[in-house]
N, C-alpha and C positions, 0 to 999 in steps of 0.2 A: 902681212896680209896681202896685198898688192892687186886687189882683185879690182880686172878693169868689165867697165860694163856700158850701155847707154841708159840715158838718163829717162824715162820713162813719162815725165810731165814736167811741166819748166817748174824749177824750184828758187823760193830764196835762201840765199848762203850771204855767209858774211865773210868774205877778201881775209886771207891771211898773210902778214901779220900785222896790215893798216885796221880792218876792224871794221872794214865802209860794207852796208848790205850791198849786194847785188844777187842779179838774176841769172840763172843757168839753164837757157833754152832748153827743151824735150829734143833727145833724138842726142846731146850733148855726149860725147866719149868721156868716162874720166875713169882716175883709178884709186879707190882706195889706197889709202896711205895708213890710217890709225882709227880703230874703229872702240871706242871705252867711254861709255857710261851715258849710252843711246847715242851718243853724237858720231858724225865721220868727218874725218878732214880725208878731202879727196885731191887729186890732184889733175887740172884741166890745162888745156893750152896756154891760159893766163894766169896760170900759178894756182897756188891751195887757195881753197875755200872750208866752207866747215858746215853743214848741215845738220839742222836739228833733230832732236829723236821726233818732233812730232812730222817729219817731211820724210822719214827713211822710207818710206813708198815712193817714193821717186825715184830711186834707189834698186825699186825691185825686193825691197827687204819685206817682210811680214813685221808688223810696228810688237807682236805681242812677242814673238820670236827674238827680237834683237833684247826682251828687256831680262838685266844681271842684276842679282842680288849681291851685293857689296858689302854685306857684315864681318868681314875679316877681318881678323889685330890690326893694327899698327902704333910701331913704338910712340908716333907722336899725338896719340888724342891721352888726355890728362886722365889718371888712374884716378880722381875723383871728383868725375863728371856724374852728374846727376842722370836719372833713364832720360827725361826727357833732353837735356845737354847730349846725351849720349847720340840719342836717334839725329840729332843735328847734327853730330861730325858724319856717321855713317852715310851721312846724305852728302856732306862734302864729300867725301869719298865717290861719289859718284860725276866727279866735277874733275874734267881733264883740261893742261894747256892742249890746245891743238896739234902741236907742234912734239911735245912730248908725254913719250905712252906711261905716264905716271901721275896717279891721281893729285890737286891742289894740298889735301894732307899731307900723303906722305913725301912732299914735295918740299912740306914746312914752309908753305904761302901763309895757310891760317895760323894766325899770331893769337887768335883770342878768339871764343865762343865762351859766349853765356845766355841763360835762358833770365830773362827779367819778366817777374809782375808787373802790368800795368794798374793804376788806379782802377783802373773797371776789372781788375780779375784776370786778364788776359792776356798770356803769354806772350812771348815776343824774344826770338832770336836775335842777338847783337851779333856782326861777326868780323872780325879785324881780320884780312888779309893783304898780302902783296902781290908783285907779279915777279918773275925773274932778271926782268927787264923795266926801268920805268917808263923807255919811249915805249911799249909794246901798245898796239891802237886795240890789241884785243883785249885789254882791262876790261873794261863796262860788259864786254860781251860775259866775261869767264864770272865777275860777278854777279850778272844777272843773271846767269845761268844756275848761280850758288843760291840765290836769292829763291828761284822759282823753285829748286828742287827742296828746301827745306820747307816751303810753304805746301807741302806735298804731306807732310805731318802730321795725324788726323788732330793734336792735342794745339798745335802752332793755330796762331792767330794774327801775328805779323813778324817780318823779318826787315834786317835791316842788315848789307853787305858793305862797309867803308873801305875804300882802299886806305892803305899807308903805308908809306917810303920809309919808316925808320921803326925796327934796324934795319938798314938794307939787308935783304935777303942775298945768302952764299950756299954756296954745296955742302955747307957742315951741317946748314938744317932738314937735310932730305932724310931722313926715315932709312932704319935698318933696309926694313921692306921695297923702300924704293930706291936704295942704293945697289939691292940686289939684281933690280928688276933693270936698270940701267948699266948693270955687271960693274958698279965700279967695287964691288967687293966680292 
């Protein structure tokens, strides 16, 4: 992608790969680096940063224009996942590291989705992931990110995103799809 541009109004971004928010004055040069699943990691005189779908006007982007529908296969959501289990991984799928142009599924982050009843009737996504890295500071970000976008569900009523370290995650768990998409096959 590599597209450099000035930054149109001060935005907030969050520092990669510490995780800390910060501000990116109007008027700022930077240049796209990886733009999947509303978000951009840009790159500015003080390293990546990463910008949320709802700030891509700052950006100069049109917010309705940048949005992808993401219902593609991939080998790693469970072949018997419920619809609503279902529409919660496709939403993961919409959920990128920064740093790399492959979604958190097919990445083989998420370790576990399930849809649970609550006592009151009310669904409620559980969702077990990792990161690739456990020092990486952008966990909390990339989960809250997974967090907001399932809660985006019109049937969902609450979500809940845990990190966990074990098994530790390797490159055997990445996805046909995203092996391809990284050319390691």
């Amino acid at each position: 992608m590599h597209s450099s541009l000035e930054l149109k109004r001060e935005v907030e971004a969050i520092q990669i790969p510490s995780g800390d928010a910060i501000k990116l004055p109007l008027g700022m040069k930077v240049i796209i680096t990886q733009s999947l699943g509303g978000t951009y990691t840009v790159a500015t005189d003080f390293g990546l940063a990463r910008i949320s779908a709802k700030d891509v006007d700052a950006l100069g982007i049109d917010p309705e224009a940048s949005k992808k529908d993401a219902e593609s296969a991939s080998s790693n959501i469970p072949e018997g996942a419920s619809d609503l289990e279902a529409q919660v991984w496709n939403q993961l799928k919409n959920v990128y590291d920064p740093e790399i142009p492959v979604n958190i599924v097919d990445l083989g982050l998420v370790y576990d989705c399930a849809v649970e009843q609550t006592e009151e009737g009310k669904n409620r996504a559980v969702v077990k992931m990792t990161l690739t890295a456990p020092g990486c500071g952008m966990g909390p970000t990339i989960a809250a990110d997974a967090q907001s976008r399932i809660m985006t569900i019109e049937d969902m009523d609450d979500a809940a995103v845990e990190l966990v370290w074990e098994p530790a995650w390797n490159q055997g768990m990445i996805s046909v799809e995203g092996k391809m998409k990284l050319g390691m096959i």
